[in-house]
N, C-alpha and C positions, 0 to 999 in steps of 0.2 A: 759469207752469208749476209754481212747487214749490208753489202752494194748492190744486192740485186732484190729486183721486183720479187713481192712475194709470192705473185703467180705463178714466176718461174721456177721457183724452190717446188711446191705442193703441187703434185696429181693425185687423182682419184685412186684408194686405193681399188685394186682389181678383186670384185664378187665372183668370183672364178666359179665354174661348172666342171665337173669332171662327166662326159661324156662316153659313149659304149665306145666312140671311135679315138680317145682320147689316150695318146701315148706316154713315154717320159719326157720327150722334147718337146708337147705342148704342155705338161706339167709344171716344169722347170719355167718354160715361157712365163706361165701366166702365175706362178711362184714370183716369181719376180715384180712383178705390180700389187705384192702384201705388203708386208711389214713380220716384224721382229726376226725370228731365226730362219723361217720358210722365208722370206727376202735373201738373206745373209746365203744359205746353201746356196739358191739360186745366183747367185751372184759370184759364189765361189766355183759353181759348174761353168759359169760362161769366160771368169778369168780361166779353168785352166785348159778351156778348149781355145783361149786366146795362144796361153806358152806351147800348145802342141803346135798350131797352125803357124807361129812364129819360127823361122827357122834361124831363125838368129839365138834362139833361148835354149841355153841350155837349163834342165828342169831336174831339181834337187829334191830327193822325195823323203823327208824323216821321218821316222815310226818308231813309236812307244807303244807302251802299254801290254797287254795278253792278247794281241791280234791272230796270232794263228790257235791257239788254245780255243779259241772263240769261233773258228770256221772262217776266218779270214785270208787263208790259204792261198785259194785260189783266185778270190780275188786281187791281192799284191801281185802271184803270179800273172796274172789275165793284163793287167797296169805293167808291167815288162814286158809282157809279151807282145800289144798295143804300141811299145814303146810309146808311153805315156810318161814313163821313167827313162834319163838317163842315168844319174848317181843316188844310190841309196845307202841311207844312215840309219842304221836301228839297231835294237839291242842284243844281248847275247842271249837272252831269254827266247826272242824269236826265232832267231838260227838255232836251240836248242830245239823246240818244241818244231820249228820245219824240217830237222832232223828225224824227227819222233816219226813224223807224218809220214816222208819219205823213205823210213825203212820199211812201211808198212804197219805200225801201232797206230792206234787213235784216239782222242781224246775222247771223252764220254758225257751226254747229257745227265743231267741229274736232277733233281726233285727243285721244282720252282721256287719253294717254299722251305728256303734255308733255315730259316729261323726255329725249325723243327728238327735239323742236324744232329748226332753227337758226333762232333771232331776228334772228339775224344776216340769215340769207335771207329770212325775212318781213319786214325792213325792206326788202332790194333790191327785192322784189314789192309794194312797197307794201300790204304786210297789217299791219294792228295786232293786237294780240294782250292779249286780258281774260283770264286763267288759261286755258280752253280753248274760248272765244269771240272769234271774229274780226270785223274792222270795216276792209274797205276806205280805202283814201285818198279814195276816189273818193264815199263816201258825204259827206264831212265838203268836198268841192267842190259837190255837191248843196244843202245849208244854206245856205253859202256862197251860193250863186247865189238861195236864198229869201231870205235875209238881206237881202242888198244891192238890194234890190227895195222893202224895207219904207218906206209910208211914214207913221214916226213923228212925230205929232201933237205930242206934250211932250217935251222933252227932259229933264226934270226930275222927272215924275211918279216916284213910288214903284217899287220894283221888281213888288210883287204887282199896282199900275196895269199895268203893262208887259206881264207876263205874262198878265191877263186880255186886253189888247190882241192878244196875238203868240197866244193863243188863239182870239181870235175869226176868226186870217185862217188860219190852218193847214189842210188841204185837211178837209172833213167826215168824218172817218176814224171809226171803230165803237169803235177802239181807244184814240185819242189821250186820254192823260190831261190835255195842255192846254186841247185840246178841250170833253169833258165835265165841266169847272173852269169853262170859262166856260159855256159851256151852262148850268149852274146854279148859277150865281153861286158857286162857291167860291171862298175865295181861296187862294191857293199866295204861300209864302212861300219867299223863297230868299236867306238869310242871307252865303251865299259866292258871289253870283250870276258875280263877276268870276271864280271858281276855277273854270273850266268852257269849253269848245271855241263855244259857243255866244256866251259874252258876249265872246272873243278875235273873233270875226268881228264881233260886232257896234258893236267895239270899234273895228275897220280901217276899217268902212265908212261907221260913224255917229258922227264923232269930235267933235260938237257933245253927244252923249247923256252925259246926267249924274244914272243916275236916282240917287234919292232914298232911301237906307237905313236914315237916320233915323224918316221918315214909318211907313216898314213898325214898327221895331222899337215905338215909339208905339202904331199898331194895334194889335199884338200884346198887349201891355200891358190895351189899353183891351179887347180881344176877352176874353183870361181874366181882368179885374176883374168883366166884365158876368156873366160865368157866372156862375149859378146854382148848378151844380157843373159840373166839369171831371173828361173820362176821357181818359186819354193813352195812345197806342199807339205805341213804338217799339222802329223796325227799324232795328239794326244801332249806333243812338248818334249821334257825329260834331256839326258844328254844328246839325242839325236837333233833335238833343236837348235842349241846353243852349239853344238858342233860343227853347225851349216852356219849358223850366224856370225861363229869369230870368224870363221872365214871369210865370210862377204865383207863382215867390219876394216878390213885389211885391202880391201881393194879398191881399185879408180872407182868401178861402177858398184853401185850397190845395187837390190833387185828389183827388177821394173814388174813384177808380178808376187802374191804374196799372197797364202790360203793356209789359215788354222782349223784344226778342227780340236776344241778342248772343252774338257768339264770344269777346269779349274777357274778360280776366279784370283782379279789382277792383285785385290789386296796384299796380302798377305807377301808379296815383293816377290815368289817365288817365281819360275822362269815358263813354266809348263801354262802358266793364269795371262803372263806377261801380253800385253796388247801390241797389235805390231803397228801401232802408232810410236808406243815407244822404243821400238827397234828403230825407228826414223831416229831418233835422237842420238842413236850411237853411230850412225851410217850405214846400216845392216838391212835397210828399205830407204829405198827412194823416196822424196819427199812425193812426187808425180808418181809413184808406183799404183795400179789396179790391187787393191787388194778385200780381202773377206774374211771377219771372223765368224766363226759357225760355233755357234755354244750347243754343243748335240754330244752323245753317247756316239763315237766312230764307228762303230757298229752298224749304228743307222744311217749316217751321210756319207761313209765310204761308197760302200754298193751303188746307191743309190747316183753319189757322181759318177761312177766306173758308167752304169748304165747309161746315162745322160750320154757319154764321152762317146760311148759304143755306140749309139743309136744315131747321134747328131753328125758321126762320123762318118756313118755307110754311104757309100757311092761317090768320096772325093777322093 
């Protein structure tokens, strides 16, 4: 910055109009001529319709947090099905709760106004409680009763074997993101697979089952060596992050494209707040990488990229 004219640093920022003819793709446009986090999205939509239209880039998707509890469903699916995604890393809470979804249970709205709760009395009623999303007892005896039905082939295979397996028997739902993973061959990685409601039952019922974590972390490895380049999208941080990242730290190329979306902040040294300026310092992002951090609730800048990606996409 201090070699160049200061003209060229500073534009105006853009007084934007939202207009009756005004879409997502001149939103995002003229998003992009603010400042602070409506800049940042903006900029995180246009890198990652950069990694789709790159056909060199393979695009690594990580997911944290209570995304499908939340009604994020169908969106992650709609992002596979776009092939917006090819490899995805998330937790075993999400594959518990797109189980839920996919057998036909559903998560439940609830009273805006938590702070009026007694937890105390949604334990006696058997209601769980996600901030102000609800989840039955009776949903998590439903899995349960799919679980202990399964019957698994290798007791040993990898966890992402496993879960292509546990996708291919899951009922043929529109929505299921295990589903359309295996449907077209993605693989799903799930690095905390045992930290999850799904692998405790499958833990009770199938007590010969010893998949394989190793195997995964290996692919993983060999999946971003082979890239050609690498664009990485994540939501939220946690181990789906750093599970994409030791992988890339390990390889010739690091990634030439790089999009967070978190609440966390960088203080506090933990990984989920972590800035992906300091991923450059391990090798895990290009020093020349396109990249954007987006400080927003996922909730609201997920959709909101999908829609961008959809819209800017029709007719190529």
């Amino acid at each position: 910055m201090k070699d160049k004219n200061i003209k060229e640093i500073f534009k105006k920022v853009n007084q934007f109009q939202i207009k009756n003819d005004t879409d997502i793709v001149n939103l995002i446009e003229d998003l992009k001529g603010t400042g602070f986090s409506a800049k940042r999205l903006a900029l995180a939509c246009e890198i990652y319709k950069e990694m789709i239209e790159d056909k060199d880039c393979v695009k690594f998707f990580g997911l944290a947090g209570a995304m499908v509890p939340v009604g994020m469903q169908q969106i992650i699916h709609d992002f596979i099905e776009e092939e917006y995604i090819d490899i995805l890393v998330t937790t075993g809470a999400n594959l518990t709760h797109d189980i839920a979804e996919t057998l036909g249970y559903h998560h439940l709205q609830g009273e805006v106004h938590i702070e009026s709760l007694d937890d105390a009395n949604l334990y006696e009623q058997e209601m769980n409680r996600i901030y102000d999303v609800f989840l039955p007892n009776k949903v998590y005896e439903g899995i349960e009763d799919f679980v202990s039905k399964l019957k698994i082939p290798d007791n040993n295979m990898s966890v992402s074997a496993f879960l292509k397996f546990l996708g291919e028997r899951v009922p043929d739902n529109p929505k299921s993101i295990l589903r359309i993973c295996a449907d077209k061959n993605i693989p799903i990685f799930c690095p905390a697979f045992t930290d999850s409601g799904l692998a405790l039952q499958l833990g009770f019922h199938h007590q010969q089952l010893n998949l394989n974590h190793f195997k995964d972390m290996l692919e993983m490895v060999n999946l971003a060596w082979d890239a050609k380049k690498a664009g990485i999208c994540i939501i939220g941080g946690g181990v789906p992050k750093n599970f994409i990242f030791q992988s890339m730290q390990f390889c010739p190329n690091s990634a030439d494209y790089a999009i967070q979306i978190t609440m966390d902040r960088p203080e506090p040294g933990g990984l989920s707040g972590a800035t992906l300026n300091e991923a450059m310092s391990w090798g895990k992002i290009n020093k020349n990488a396109k990249h954007s951090t987006v400080i927003s609730d996922a909730t609201i800048a997920l959709p909101i990229i999908f829609w961008y990606l959809k819209k800017s996409g029709e007719g190529r």
